[in-house]
C-alpha positions, 0 to 999 in steps of 0.5 A: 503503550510506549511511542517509542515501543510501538514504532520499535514493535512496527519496524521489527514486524515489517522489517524496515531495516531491510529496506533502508537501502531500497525505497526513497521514503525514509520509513519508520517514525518519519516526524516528531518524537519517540517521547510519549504515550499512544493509546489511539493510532490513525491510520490512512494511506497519505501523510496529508493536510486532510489525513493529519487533521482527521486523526487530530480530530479523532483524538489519535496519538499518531497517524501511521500512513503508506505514503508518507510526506519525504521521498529523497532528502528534503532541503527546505521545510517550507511552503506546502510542506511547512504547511503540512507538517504544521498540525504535526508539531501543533497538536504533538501528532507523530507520523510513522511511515511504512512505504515498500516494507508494508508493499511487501509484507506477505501476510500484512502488505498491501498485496496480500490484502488483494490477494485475500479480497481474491481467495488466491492460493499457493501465494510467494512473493513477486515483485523483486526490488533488489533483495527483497519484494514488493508484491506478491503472486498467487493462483485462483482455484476456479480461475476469473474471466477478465471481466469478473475480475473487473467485476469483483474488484470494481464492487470492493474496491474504494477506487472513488467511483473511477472503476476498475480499468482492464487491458485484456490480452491475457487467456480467457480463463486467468489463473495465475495472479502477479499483484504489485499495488499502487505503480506497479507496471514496471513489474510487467516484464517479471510478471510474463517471465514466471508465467502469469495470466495477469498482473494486478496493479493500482495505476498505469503507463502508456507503454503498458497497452503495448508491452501487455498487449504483445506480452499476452497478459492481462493487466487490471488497474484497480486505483493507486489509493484503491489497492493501497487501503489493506496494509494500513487496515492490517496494521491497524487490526495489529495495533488493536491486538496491542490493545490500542484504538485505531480509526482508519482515515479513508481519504479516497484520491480516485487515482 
């Protein structure tokens, strides 16, 4: 396929357009050029030194990744950063990015991965970021105690051994689910406003205790890298029904 097709296929599917305006992360083909051919794509979570040289080593034509490595302008291309765009331009290996568009997805992103690890049903979208969203919400047809939610994603997430934390001021039966991955707390307030048992992040803030605490909601940190890993897999079970190769890089962070 086309480089230039793939990245144009990707950004329609994720609507990256609409997200121009909301996220730091220039998405979209983020390094090198649209020129060439793409038999192969990687996938992995992070645009790093360790990711690039992986999809490098596995004959991959571009590396497709959630975060990738500009959030704002970039003044200089040097240091760590010269260093990590290096195998780049060394072995012609594009990278696309797709940050808050691939978040949002409602059937790809990253959120409706947990969602599905969760069986929720009557799923909408959550997590307001301007026009659009970032997350998404749904309800458990039998319900999770909190310590079987700990339970379950402590099993099948790839949180590297770090667990599954839970702050657990919720009811005892949690129904309703409000999943914004990666640093989602920010979303606590919109959480206990449509009436949520819980809400599923990846990582925490010191005044989440207190505001969930006082909110009476359950807040589950399953690992910033844990909850992220579902958008570049989809997008990689996308590509192969393009008939391409995909590897998924899996380079667990434990945050």
């Amino acid at each position: 396929m086309d480089r230039a097709e793939f990245c144009a296929r990707l950004d329609e599917e994720l609507r990256t357009d609409a997200y121009a305006d909301l996220d730091a992360s220039p998405n979209g083909l983020q390094v090198g050029s649209g020129d060439g051919e793409i038999n192969h794509v990687a996938v992995a979570v992070d645009a790093a030194a360790a990711t690039a040289e992986a999809a490098v080593e596995a004959g991959a034509d571009i590396l497709v990744t959630h975060h990738g490595y500009v959030f704002g302008s970039v003044e200089r291309v040097t240091g760590r950063l010269h260093d990590r765009l290096e195998p780049h331009y060394e072995y012609d290996l594009p990278l696309y990015v797709s940050h808050l568009p691939l978040d949002g997805h409602q059937d790809l992103g990253n959120a409706a991965g947990v969602a599905d690890l969760l069986g929720l049903e009557n799923r909408e979208p959550f997590g307001e970021m301007g026009s659009e969203y970032v997350g998404q919400r749904g309800t458990a047809p039998d319900g999770f105690t909190a310590e079987e939610l700990q339970d379950m994603l402590s099993a099948d997430l790839d949180h590297g051994g770090q667990g599954v934390q839970v702050l657990d001021f919720g009811p005892d039966v949690i129904e309703d689910v409000a999943i914004v991955t990666g640093s989602g707390v920010d979303w606590l307030d919109e959480a206990e406003a449509v009436g949520a048992d819980a809400l599923l992040t990846g990582e925490g803030k010191q005044q989440a205790y207190h505001e969930a605490r006082e909110a009476g909601i359950t807040v589950v940190l399953g690992g910033h890298y844990a909850t992220e890993t579902f958008g570049v897999q989809s997008l990689a079970d996308l590509a192969e029904s393009w008939g391409l190769e995909t590897t998924f890089v899996d380079h667990p962070t434990g945050l």
